[in-house]
C-alpha positions in Angstrom: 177.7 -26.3 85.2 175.7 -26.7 81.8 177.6 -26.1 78.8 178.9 -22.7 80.1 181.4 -21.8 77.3 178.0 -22.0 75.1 176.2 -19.3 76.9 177.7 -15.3 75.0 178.7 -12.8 77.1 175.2 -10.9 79.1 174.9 -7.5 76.8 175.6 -4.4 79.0 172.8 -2.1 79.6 173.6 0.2 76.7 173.0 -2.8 74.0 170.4 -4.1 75.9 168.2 -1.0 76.0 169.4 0.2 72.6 166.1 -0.5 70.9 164.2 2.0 73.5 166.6 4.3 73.1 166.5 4.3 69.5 162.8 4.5 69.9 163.2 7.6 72.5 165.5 9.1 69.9 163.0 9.0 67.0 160.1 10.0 69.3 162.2 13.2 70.3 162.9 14.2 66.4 159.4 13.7 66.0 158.5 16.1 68.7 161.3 19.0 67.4 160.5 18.8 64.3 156.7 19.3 64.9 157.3 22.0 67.5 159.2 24.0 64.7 156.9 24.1 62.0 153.4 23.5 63.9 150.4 25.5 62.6 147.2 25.5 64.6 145.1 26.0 61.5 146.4 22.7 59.8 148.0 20.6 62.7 148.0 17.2 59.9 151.0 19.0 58.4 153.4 19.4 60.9 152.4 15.7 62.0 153.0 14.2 58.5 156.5 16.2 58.7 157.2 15.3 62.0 156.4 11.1 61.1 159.0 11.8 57.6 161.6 12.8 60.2 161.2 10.3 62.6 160.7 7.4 59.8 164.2 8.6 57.5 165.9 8.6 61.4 164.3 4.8 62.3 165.1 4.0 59.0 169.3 4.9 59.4 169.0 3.6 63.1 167.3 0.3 61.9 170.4 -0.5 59.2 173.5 1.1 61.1 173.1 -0.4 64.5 172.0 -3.9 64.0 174.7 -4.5 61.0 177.3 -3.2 63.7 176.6 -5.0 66.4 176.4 -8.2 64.0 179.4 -7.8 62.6 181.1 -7.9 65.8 179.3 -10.9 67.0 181.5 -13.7 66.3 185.0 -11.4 65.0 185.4 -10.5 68.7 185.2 -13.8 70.2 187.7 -14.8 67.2 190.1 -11.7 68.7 189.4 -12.9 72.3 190.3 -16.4 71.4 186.8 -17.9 72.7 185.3 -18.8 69.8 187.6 -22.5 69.6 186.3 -23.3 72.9 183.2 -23.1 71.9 183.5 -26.0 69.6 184.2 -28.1 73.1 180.9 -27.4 74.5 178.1 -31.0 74.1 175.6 -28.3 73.0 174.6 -28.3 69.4 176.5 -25.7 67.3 174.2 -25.8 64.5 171.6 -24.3 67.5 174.1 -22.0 68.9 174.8 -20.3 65.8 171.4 -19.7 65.1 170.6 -18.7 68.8 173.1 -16.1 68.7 171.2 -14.6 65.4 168.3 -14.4 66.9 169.5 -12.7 70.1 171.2 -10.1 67.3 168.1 -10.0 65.6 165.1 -10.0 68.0 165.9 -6.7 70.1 165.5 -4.7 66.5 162.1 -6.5 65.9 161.0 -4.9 69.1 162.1 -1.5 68.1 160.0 -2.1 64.7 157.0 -2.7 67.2 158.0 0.8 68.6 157.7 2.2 65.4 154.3 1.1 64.3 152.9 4.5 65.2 154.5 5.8 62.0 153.5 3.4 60.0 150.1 4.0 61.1 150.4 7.7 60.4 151.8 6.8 57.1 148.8 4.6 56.3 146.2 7.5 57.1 147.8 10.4 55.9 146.3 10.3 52.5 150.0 9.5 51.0 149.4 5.8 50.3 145.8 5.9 50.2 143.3 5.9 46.8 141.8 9.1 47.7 144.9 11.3 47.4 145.6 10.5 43.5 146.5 13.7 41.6 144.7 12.9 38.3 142.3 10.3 37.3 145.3 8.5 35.6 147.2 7.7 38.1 147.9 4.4 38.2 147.9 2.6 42.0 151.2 1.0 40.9 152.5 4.1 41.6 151.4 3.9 45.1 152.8 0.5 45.3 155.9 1.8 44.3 155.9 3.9 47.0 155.4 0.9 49.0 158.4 -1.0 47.9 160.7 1.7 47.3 163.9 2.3 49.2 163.8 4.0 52.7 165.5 7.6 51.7 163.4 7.5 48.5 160.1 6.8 50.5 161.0 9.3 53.3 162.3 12.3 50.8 158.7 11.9 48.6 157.0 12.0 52.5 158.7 14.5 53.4 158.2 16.8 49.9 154.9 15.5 48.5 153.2 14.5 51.3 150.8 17.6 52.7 150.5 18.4 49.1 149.2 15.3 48.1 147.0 15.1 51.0 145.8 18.5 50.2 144.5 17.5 46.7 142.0 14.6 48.4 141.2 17.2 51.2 138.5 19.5 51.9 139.5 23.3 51.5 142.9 22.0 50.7 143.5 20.9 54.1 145.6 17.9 55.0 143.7 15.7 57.3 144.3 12.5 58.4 141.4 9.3 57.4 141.9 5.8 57.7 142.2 3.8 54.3 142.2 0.3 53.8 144.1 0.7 50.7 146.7 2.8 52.6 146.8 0.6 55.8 147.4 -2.5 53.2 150.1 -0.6 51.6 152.0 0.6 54.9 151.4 -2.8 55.6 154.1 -3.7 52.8 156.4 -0.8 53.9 156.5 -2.4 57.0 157.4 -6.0 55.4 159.8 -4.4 52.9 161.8 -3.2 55.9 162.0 -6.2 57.8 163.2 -8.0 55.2 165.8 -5.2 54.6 166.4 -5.5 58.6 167.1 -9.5 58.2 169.0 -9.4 55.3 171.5 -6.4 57.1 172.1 -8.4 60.3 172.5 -11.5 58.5 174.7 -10.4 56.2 177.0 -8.5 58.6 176.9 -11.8 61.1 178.2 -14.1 58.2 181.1 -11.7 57.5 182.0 -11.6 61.2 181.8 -15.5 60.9 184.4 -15.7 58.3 186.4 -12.4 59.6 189.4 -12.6 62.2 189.2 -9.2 63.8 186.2 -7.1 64.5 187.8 -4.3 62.7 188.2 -6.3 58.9 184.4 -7.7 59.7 182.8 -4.0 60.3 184.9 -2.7 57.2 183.6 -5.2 55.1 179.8 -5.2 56.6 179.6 -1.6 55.8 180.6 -1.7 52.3 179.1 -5.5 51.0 176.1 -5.1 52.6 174.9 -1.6 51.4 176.0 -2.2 48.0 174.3 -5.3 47.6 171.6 -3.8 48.8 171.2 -1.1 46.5 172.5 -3.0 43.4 171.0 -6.9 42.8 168.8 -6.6 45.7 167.4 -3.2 44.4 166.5 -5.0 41.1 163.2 -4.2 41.0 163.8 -0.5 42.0 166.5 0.0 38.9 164.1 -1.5 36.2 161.6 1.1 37.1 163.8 4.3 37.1 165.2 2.2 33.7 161.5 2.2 32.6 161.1 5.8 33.7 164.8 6.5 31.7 163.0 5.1 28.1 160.4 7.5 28.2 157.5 4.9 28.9 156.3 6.3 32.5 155.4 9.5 33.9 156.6 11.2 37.0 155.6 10.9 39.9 154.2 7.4 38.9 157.0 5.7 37.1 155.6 2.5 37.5 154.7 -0.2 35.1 151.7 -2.1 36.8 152.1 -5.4 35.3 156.0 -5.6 36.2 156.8 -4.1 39.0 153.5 -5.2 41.1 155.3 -8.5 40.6 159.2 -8.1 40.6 158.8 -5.7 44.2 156.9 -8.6 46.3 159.9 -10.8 45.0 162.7 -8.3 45.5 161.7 -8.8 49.4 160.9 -12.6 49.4 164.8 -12.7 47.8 165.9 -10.6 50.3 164.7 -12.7 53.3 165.3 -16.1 52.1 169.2 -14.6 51.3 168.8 -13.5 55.6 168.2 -17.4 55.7 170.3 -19.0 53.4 173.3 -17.2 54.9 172.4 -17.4 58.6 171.8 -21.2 57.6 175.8 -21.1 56.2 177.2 -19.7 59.5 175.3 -22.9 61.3 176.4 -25.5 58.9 180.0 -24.7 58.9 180.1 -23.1 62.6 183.3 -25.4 63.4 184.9 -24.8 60.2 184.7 -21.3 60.5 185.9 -21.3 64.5 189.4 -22.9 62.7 189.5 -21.7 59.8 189.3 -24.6 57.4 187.7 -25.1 54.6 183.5 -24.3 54.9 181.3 -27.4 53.2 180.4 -26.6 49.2 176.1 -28.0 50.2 
């Protein structure tokens, strides 16, 4: 045999098909939603509602399940009482540690493949593109904004100021759907913001269940570090614009300083993936003191 205590437990068929049926579940929301409020004389409409219901129902999917199943990663085989035996195995536990990430990680990249559709919508609908500005002052920080901002924020404007925005760069006040390069560039960054909010999620959660001796205490403490680090320090650039938008130097809907936030956003998810490393690099460094519970290395 080669290295067998190495090799984790085969997922059942539930986890292992999770990201299709994640994908099946957001697919059917689309199709209610867009079956209840459908109108043959402007079809766009109901298919910009239907992609804000499906994206706010990827987005919960995308954070819930993968931090979950993380956090239970390594806390189980601590309550099963596998995770010592590990550390008898030749194979490299620096490669194992990161091995197991990536299995945690690499099913959810698939379902944001699945999901690309809505980005695409998103990119054409008119509510990231240049042609859909309400005034001649509105500042394409605004719209970058938009691209950066958290998931219930993005999919809330979507869902409320969507069609109407598209119906102010539309003929007869009609939504319709046209290809941008200025939108497709900016759903482009959605798309980046929430993988890095995706890597940071499971990483985090899979370095608590490192450290954690029961599954329980590591899902506890997932669910409550992880969101509110999230929405505090790695929501910086978020919170100085609404603090902008507090001191009376923004307008609404655009709140948006161009010359800070068009930096302090692209950062916001360059910190958030190189955390995703930096911890996931922590778990493989001290993999053995972990599985005892000594003391991790300081470096």
């Amino acid at each position: 045999m080669r290295t067998p205590l190495a090799v984790p437990e085969p997922p059942g068929r539930l986890r292992r098909f999770a990201p299709e049926m994640c994908a099946g579940a957001v697919a059917l929301c689309q199709i209610v939603v867009l079956s209840l409020i459908f109108d043959e004389n402007d079809p766009e409409l109901g298919i910009i509602h239907a992609t804000a219901a499906g994206y706010a129902l990827a987005g919960v999917l995308l954070f819930v399940i993968p931090m979950g199943l993380a956090a239970a990663a390594i806390a189980r085989e601590h309550e099963k009482g596998t995770l010592e035996a590990l550390l008898l195995t030749p194979a490299s536990h620096t490669s194992l540690a990161w091995t197991r990430f990536w299995r945690l990680l690499g099913p959810w990249l698939r379902f944001a493949v699945y999901m690309l559709p809505l980005y695409g919508i998103m990119a054409c609908s008119g509510f990231l593109s240049e042609s859909a500005r309400l005034s001649e002052g509105t500042l394409r920080s605004g719209e970058v904004f938009l691209a950066f901002a958290p998931k219930p924020l993005i999919a809330s404007v979507l869902w409320d100021y969507g069609p109407l925005i598209c119906a102010c760069g539309a003929r007869g006040g009609d939504a319709q759907l046209t290809f941008s390069f200025w939108g497709t560039a900016l759903a482009s960054l959605r798309l980046l913001t929430d993988l890095s909010v995706l890597s940071f999620v499971t990483a985090g959660a899979y370095y608590i269940s490192a450290r954690a001796r029961s599954t329980a205490r590591a899902l506890v403490l997932s669910f409550l570090t992880v969101p509110l680090a999230l929405t505090t320090a790695l929501a910086f650039d978020f919170w100085i614009a609404m603090l902008w938008v507090e001191a009376g130097m923004a307008y609404y809907p655009y709140p948006v300083p161009s010359c800070v936030y068009m930096i302090l956003a692209p950062l916001a998810v360059l910190l958030r993936f190189f955390l995703a490393w930096w911890l996931v690099r922590r778990v493989a460094k001290n993999f053995d003191a972990y599985a005892t519970g000594e003391r991790a290395k300081k470096r």
